[in-house]
C-alpha positions in Angstrom: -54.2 -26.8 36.2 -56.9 -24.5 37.6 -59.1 -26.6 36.6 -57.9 -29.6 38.3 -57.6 -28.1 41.6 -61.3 -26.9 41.3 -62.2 -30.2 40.2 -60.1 -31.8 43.2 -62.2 -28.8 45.9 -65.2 -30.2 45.0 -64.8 -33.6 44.8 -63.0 -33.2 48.4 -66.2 -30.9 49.8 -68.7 -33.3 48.6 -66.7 -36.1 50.2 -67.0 -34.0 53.8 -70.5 -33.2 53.0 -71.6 -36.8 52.7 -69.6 -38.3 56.4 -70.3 -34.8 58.4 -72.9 -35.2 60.9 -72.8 -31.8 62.4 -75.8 -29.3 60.8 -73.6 -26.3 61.3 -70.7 -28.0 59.8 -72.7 -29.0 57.1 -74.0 -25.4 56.4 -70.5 -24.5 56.3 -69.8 -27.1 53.4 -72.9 -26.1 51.6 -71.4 -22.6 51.4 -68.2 -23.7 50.4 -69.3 -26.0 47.6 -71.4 -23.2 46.2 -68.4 -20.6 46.2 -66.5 -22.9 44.9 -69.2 -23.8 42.1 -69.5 -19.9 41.5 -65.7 -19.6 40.9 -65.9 -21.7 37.5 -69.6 -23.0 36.9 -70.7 -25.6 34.9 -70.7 -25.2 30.9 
């Protein structure tokens, strides 16, 4: 299950990455994304 809603994060951050305009917004997402990658990283 932990897995899932991980999976789910990212796939939702990349999907705000990709329409958000805003740079700061954007900076925010790129922090997320890589907090969220640190949490279970790729094998």
């Amino acid at each position: 299950m932990e897995k899932f809603v991980h999976r789910a994060n990212l796939d939702h951050l990349k999907r705000l990455l990709v329409d958000t305009k805003d740079d700061v917004q954007r900076r925010q997402i790129e922090k997320l994304i890589a907090e969220e990658e640190a949490k279970h990283p790729p094998k």
